[in-house]
C-alpha positions in Angstrom: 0.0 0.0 0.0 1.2 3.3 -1.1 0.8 6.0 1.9 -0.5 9.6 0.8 1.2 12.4 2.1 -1.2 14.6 3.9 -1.3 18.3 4.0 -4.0 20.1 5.4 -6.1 22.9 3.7 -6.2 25.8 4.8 -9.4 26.8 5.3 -9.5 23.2 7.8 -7.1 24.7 9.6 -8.6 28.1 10.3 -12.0 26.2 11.0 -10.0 24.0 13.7 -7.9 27.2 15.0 -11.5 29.2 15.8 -12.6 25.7 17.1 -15.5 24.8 14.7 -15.7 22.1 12.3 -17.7 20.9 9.2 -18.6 17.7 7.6 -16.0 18.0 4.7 -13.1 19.0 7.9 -14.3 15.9 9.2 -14.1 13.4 6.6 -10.3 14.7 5.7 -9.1 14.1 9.3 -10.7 10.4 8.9 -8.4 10.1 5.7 -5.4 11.4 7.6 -6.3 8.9 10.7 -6.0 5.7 8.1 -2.7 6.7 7.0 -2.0 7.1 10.8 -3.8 3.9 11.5 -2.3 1.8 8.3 1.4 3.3 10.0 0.7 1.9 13.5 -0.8 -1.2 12.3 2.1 -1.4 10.2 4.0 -1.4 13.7 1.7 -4.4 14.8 2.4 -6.0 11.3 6.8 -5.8 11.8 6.5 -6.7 15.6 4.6 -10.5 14.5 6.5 -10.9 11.6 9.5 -10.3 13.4 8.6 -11.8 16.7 6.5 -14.7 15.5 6.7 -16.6 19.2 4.3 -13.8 20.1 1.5 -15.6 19.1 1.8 -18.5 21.5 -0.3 -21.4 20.4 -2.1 -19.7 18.3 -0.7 -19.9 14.5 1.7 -18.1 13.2 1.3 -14.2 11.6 1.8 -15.0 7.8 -1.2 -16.0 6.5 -3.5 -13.6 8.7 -1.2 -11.0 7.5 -1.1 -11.8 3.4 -4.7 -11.9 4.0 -5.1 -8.4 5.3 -2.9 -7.3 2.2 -4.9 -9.1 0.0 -8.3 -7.7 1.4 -6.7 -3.9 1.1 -5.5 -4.7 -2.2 -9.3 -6.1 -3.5 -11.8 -3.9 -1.6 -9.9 -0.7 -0.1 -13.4 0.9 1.5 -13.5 -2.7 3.3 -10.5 -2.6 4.7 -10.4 0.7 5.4 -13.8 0.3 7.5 -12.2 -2.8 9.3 -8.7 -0.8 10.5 -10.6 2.5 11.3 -13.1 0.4 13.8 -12.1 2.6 16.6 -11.3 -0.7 19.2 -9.0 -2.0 16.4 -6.7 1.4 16.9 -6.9 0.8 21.3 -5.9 -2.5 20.5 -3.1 -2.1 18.2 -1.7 0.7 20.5 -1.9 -1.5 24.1 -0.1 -4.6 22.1 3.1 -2.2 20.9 2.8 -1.1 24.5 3.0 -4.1 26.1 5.6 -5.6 24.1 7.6 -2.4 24.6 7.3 -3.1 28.2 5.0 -0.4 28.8 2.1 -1.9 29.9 1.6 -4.9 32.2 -1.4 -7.6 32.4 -2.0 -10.9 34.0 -3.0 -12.0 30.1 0.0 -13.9 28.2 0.9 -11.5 25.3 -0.6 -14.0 22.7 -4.0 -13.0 24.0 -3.4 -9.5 23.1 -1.2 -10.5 19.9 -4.0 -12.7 18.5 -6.8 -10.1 17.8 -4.6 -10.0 14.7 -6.3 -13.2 13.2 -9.8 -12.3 14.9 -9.4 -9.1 12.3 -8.1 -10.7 9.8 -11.3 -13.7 10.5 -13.8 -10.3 10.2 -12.7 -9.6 7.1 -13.1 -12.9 5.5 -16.5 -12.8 6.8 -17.4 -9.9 5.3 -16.0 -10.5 2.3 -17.4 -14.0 2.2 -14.5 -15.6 1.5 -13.8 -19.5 3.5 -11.4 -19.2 6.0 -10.1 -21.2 9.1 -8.2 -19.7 11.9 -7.6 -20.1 15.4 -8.7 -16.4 18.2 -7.7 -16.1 21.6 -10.8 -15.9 24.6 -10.5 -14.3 27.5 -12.4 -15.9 30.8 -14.3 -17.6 27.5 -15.2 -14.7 25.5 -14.1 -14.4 22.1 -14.0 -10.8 20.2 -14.8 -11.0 16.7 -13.5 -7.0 15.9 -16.9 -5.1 14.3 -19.2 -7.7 14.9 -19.5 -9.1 18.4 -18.8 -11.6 20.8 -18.8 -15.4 21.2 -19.3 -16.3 25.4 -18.4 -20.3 25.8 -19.8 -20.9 29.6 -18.1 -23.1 32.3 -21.0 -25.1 32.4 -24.6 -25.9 30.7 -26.8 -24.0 33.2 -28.2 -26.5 35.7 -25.4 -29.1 35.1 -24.8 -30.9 31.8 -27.6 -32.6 29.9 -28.4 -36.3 30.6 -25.6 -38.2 28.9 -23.4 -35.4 27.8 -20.0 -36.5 28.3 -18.0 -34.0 30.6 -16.0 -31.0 28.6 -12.9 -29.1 29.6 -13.3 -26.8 32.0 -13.1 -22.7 30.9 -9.7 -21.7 31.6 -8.6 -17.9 32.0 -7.2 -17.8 28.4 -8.1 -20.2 26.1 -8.0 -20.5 22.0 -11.3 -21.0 20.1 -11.5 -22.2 16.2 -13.3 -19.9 14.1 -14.1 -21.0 10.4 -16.1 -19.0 8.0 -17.6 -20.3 4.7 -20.8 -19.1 2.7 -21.6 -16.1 4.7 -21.9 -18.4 7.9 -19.4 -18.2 11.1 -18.8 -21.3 13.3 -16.6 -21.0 16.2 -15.9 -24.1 18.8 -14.1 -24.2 21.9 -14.1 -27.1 24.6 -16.4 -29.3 22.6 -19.2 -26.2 22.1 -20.5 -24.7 19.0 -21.5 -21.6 17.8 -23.2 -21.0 14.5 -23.5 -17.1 13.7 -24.9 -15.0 10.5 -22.4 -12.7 8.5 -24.2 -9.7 9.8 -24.0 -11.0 13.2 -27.7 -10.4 14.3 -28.6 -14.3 14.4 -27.3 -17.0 16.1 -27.3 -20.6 16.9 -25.7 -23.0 19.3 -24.4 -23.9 22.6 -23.1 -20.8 23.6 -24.0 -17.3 23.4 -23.4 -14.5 21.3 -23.5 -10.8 21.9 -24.4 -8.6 19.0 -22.5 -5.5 18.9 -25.5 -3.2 18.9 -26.0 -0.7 16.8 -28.0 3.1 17.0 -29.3 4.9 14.1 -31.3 8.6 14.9 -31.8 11.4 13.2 -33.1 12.1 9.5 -31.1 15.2 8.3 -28.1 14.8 9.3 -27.9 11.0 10.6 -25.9 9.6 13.8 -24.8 6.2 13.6 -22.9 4.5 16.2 -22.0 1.0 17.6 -22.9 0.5 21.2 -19.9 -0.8 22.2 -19.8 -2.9 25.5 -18.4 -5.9 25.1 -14.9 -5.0 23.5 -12.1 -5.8 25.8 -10.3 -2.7 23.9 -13.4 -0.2 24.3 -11.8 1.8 27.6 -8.8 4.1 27.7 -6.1 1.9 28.4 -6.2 -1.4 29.6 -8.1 -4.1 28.4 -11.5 -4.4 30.5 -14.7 -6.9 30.9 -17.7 -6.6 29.0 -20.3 -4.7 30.9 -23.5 -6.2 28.9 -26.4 -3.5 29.2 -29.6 -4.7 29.4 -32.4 -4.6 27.2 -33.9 -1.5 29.5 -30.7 -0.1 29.5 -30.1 -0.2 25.7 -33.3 0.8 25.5 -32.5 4.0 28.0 -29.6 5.1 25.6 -31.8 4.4 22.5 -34.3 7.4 23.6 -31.2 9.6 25.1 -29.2 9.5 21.9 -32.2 10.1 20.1 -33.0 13.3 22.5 -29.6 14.3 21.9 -29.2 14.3 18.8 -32.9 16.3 18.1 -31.3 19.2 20.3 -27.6 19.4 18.8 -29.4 19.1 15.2 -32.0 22.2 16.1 -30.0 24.1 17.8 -26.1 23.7 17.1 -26.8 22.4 13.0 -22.9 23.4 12.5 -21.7 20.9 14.8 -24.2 17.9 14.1 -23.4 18.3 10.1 -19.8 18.3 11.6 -20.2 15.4 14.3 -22.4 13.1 12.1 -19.7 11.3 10.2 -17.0 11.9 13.3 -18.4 10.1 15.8 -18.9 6.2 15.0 -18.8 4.2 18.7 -20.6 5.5 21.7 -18.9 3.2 24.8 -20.9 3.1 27.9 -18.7 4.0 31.0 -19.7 2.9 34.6 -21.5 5.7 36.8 -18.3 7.4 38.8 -21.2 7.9 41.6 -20.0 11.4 42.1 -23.4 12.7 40.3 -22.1 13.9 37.0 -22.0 12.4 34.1 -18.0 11.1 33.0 -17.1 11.2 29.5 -13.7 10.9 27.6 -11.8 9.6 24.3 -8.8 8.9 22.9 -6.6 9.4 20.0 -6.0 5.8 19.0 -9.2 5.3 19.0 -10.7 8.4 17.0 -14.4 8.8 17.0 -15.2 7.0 20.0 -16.6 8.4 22.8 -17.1 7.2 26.5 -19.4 8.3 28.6 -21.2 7.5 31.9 -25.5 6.7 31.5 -26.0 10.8 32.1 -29.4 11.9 33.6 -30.9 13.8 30.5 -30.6 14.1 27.4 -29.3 17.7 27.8 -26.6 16.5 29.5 -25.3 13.9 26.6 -25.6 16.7 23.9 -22.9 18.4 25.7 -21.0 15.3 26.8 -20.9 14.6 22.6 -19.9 18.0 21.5 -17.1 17.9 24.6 -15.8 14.9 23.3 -15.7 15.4 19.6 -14.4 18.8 20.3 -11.1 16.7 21.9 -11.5 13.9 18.5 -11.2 17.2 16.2 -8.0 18.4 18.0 -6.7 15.2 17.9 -6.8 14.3 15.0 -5.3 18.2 13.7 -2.3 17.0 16.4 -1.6 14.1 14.5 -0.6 16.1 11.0 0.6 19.2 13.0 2.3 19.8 16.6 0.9 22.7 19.2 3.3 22.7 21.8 7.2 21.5 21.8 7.5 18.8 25.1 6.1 20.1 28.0 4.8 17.7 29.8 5.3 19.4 33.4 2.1 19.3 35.1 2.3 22.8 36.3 -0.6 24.8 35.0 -4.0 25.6 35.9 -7.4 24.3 34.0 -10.3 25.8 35.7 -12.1 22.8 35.0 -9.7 20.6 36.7 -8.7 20.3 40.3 -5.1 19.3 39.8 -2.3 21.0 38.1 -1.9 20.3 34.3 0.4 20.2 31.7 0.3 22.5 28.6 -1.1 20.1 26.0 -3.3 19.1 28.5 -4.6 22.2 28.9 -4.5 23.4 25.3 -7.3 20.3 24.7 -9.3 21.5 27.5 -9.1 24.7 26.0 -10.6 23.6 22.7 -13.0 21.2 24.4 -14.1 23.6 27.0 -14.8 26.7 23.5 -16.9 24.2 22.0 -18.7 23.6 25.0 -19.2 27.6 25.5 -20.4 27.5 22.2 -23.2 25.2 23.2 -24.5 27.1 26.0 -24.4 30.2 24.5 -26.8 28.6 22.0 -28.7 27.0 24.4 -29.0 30.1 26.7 -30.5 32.4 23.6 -33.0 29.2 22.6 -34.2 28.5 26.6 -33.7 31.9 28.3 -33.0 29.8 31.6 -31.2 30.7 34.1 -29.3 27.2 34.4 -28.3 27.8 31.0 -27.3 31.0 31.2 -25.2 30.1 34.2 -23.5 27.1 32.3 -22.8 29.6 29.5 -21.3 32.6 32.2 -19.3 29.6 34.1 -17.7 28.0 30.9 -16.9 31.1 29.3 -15.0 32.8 32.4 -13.2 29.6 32.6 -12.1 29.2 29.0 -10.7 33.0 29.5 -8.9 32.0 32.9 -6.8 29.4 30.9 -6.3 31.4 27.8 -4.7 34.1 29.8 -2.4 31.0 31.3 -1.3 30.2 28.0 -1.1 33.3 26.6 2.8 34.1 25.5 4.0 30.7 26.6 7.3 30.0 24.8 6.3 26.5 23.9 3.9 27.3 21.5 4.1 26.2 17.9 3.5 28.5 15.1 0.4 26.4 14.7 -0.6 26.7 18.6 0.0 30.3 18.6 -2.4 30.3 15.7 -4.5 28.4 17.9 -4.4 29.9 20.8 -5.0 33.3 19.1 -7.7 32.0 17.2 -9.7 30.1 20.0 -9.3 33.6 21.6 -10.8 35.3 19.1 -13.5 33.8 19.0 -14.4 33.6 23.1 -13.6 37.5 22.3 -17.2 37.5 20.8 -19.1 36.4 23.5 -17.9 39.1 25.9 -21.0 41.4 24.6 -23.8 38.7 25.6 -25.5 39.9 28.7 -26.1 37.4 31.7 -28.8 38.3 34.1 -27.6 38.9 37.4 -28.1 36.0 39.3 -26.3 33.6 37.2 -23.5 36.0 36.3 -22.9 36.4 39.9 -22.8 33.0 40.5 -20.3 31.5 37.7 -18.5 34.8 38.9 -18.0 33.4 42.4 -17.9 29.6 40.9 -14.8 30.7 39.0 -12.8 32.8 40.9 -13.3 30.7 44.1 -11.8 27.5 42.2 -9.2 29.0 40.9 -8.4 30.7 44.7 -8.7 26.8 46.0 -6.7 25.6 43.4 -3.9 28.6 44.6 -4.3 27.0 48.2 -4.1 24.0 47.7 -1.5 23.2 44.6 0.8 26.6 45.3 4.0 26.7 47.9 5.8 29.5 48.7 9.2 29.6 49.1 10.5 29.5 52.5 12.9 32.3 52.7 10.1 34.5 51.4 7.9 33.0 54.1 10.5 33.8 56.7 11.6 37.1 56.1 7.3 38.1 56.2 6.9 35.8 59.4 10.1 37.9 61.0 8.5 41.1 59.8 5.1 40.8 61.3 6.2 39.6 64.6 8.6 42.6 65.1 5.8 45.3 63.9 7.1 46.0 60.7 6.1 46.9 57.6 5.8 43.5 55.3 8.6 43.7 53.0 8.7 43.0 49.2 9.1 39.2 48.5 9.2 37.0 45.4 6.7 34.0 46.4 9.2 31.9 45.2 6.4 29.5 44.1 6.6 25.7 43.6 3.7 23.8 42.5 2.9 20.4 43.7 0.3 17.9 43.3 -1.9 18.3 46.4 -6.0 17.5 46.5 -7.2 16.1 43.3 -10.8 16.7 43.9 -12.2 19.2 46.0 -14.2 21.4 44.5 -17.8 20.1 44.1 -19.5 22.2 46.7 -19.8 25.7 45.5 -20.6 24.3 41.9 -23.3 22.2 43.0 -24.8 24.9 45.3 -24.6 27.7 42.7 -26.6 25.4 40.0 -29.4 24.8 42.8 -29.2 28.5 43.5 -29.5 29.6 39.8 -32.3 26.8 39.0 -34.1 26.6 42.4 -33.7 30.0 44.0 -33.2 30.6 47.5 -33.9 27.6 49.7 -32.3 25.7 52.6 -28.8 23.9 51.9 -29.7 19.8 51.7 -27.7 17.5 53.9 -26.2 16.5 50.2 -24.7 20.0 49.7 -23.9 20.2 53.5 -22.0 16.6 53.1 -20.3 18.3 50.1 -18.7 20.9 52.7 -21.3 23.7 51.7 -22.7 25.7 54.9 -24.4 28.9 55.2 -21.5 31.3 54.8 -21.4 29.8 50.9 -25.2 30.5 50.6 -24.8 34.1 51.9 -22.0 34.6 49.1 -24.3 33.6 46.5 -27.4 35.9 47.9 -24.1 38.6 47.7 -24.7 39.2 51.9 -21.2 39.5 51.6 -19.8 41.1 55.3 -22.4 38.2 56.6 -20.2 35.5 55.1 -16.7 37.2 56.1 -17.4 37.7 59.4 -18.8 34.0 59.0 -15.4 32.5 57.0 -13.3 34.3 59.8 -14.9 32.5 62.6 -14.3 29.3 60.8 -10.1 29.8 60.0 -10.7 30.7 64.2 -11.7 27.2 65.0 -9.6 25.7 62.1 -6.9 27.2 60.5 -6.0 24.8 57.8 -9.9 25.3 56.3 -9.2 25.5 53.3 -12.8 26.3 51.8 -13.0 29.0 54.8 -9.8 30.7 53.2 -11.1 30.7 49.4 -14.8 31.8 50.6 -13.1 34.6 52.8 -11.0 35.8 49.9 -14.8 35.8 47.5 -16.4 37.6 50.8 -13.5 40.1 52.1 -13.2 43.6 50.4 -10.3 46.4 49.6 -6.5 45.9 49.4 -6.4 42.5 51.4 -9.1 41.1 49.5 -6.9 41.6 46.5 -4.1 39.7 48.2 -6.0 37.0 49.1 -7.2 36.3 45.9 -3.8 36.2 44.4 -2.3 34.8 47.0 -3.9 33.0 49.1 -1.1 30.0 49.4 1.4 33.0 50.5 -0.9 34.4 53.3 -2.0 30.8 54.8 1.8 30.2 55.0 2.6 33.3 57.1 -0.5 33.6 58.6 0.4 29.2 60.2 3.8 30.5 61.3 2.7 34.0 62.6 -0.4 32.0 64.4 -1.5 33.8 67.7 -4.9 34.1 69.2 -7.5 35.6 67.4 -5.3 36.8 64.4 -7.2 38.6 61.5 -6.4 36.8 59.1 -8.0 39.8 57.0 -5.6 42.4 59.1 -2.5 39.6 57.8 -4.0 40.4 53.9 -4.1 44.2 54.3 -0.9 44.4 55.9 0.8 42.1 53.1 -1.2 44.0 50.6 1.6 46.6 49.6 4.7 45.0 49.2 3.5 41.7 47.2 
């Protein structure tokens, strides 16, 4: 196969720099992801061939592998449908992983290494061609890439049949024969038989077999995704169990796709024309139990997207365009860089609690415009104040971390471009007016996160603390002092509180703080900042650093609450005052009086 050499136009580029996308954008990035995907499978291809001994009892590489060539070299659009499955591009990335030593599992290697004849096995089934090979099974299931999976049981339920003679028990990794002839599939392991249709929707046997479901919605444009859980390569990383939904719950993300989809296709057309050939495999993720819905995706596996069963179908709109906001970008990283390396997790994400490094930020910035985007639609179409607030909160925080990028000298050309371009356009949305209520509140939501982040990820150095410490105790005037900051890696979630009582607030008004929200660490002082009673919750924040001085919510709520030159301070730097103000600790100290005082010099 001869590779084209992709250059990207520049009108795609200046769509991806302002952070939008179109259908024909899209379908260019999936021609650049097969050459990517062809290259990496090309990897797979060298590291069999070379290491044949891979494939433990399974056969050897050579015949799988002329058959692949043969199947690219027949039916391209085939094989380019089989090697762009997004599980086949996990799957080839984990095995050069783990035989670079870079992942571990309790699998032998040939388990992983075989998927290579499972794929080449799909292929001769849809092209109807006869074939024989032998797949690896985990715990007895067997991944046919595309089309679903065979599940050999320990044991006929209830015992075996009268007169059956007694068959192998299932072992942990086992070898199943699959044979494929006439547009049939027959697969056998430990004296069981499984008889399955090309199209994998009908099935016969002593075992079972999972479909790998499918959802079609829409008219105008049309979403079509697997829904993929069964395939050991669906997740992140490592390989994981199937987690079989049930028919109500396949039913459940039927209707919620299908509400999704209605709302990103009347309200956000641009990105549904845009999303509608991007995203091909919708992977169900286990609820984190923290009350929001979880979502992610990866680059080896473009156009899939995990998520978490969210509780509306509001919520799985902006999960979708989140996530194919972060397929976009990847897919422009794989023909062009951003950043040279930094991978030092040093900077701050507002919509993370722990420190980040600048690519890492740079695809939350592009995730996090996109998902501006959305509210600032949705606000205009609802006129609620919940969706105005997501709108104020996501746009203050996509302006927090473009200020934190801003200048950085490991930018690209490109991510300059970026960068400038995704500011741009968040430039636009300075004009649209908030009411008060929910500007307030993504106001305090924001600046109070990034305070606790400040806290809790920033140390001063201790010289700087020192010379302050020796100042105050003597009566003097607080000299000038570098901070001398380091970060480190402190809490990694903390910051659930104030978020979920301002969305009550904003939706629900003024009512008493439930035992959730108190369990959260909300209290009284945080509702008073949101009805903007703000020398209430001072004078209440003050009394808590009296009874605990290492409160770290009582420090970020005072710095919201306080007013003037030490308000300032503590805003900026609250890490630096909670240093002196430990060391300096003496009854009853203002911690307000320590602010004002530090005020000047820093």
């Amino acid at each position: 196969m001869l590779l084209t050499r992709h250059r990207i136009k520049e009108s795609h580029l200046d769509l991806l720099c302002h952070g939008y996308g179109s259908a024909d954008l899209t379908e260019a990035l999936w021609q650049t992801e097969f050459s990517r995907r062809f290259l990496v499978f090309h990897s797979v291809v060298d590291l069999l061939a070379g290491r044949p001994e891979l494939l433990g009892p399974l056969p050897p590489p050579a015949a799988s592998l002329d058959l692949l060539m043969a199947m690219d070299a027949s039916d391209r659009a085939m094989f380019r449908d089989l090697l762009l499955h997004p599980q086949v591009g996990s799957w080839a990335a984990y095995l050069l992983r783990r035989a670079q030593g870079l992942a571990k599992s309790p699998a032998p290697l040939w388990v992983d290494a075989g998927v290579l004849h499972a794929l080449a096995f799909v292929g001769a089934v849809r092209q109807r061609r006869e074939w024989a090979t032998v797949i690896p099974a985990r715990d007895g299931k067997a991944m046919l890439p595309g089309l679903g999976m065979a599940v050999f049981p320990a044991q006929f339920p209830g015992g075996f049949p009268a007169g059956e003679a007694v068959l192998p028990a299932r072992e942990a990794w086992e070898t199943v024969e699959a044979v494929t002839s006439g547009g049939r599939v027959t697969l056998r392991c430990r004296g069981r038989e499984l008889c399955i249709s090309a199209d994998g929707r009908s099935w016969s046997g002593d075992a079972q077999w999972w479909e790998l479901r499918r959802l079609r919605v829409g008219s105008g444009p049309v979403l079509a995704v697997t829904l993929d859980d069964i395939d050991p390569y669906r997740d992140l990383s490592d390989p994981v169990e199937p987690q079989r939904l049930s028919p109500a719950g396949h039913d459940r993300w039927a209707s919620l796709l299908t509400e999704a989809w209605a709302i990103l296709c009347a309200h956000h057309p641009a990105s549904a024309d845009a999303m509608a050939a991007g995203v091909v495999s919708l992977v169900p993720l286990a609820d984190g139990g923290g009350g929001e819905a979880r979502s992610a995706s990866t680059g080896e596996a473009f156009g899939s997207v995990l998520v978490s069963e969210p509780g509306d179908a509001l919520s799985l709109a902006v999960a979708l365009v989140h996530e194919f906001a972060h397929i976009q970008l990847g897919g422009l990283l794989h023909l062009l860089p951003v950043t040279v390396l930094s991978e030092q997790e040093t900077l701050y994400a507002p919509w993370r609690d722990d420190p980040r490094p600048l690519p890492g930020l740079i695809q939350g910035i592009f995730a996090f415009t996109n998902i501006t985007a959305f509210w600032h639609a949705q606000a205009e179409v609802s006129c609620s104040p919940a969706d105005e607030f997501a709108f104020a909160l996501a746009r203050r925080q996509v302006e927090q971390a473009l200020r934190e990028v801003a200048g950085s000298n490991a930018l690209t050309e490109t991510g300059e471009r970026l960068i400038g371009g995704l500011t741009d356009r968040v430039s636009g949305w300075r004009s649209t007016l908030v009411a008060e209520a929910p500007a307030r509140a993504a106001e305090l939501v924001a600046a109070g996160h990034r305070i606790g982040w400040r806290l809790r990820h920033l140390t001063p150095a201790k010289e700087s603390v020192d010379r302050l410490v020796a100042a105050w105790s003597r009566g003097e005037d607080a000299p000038s002092v570098d901070p001398g900051y380091v970060v480190a890696t402190g809490e990694r979630q903390w910051s659930q509180a104030r978020l979920a009582l301002a969305r009550r607030w904003v939706a629900r008004g003024d009512q008493p703080l439930t035992d959730r929200l108190r369990a959260l660490g909300a209290d009284d002082a945080d509702a008073d900042l949101l009805r903007g009673e703000r020398t209430v919750a001072a004078a209440a924040f003050t009394r808590r650093l009296r009874a605990d001085p290492d409160d770290l919510d009582a420090w970020s709520g005072l710095a919201l609450a306080a007013a003037g030159p030490g308000a300032v301070v503590l805003r900026e730097h609250p890490a630096l005052v909670r240093a002196v103000h430990r060391r300096a600790l003496r009854p009853a100290l203002d911690p307000m009086a320590l602010a004002t005082w530090l005020a000047r010099p820093v």
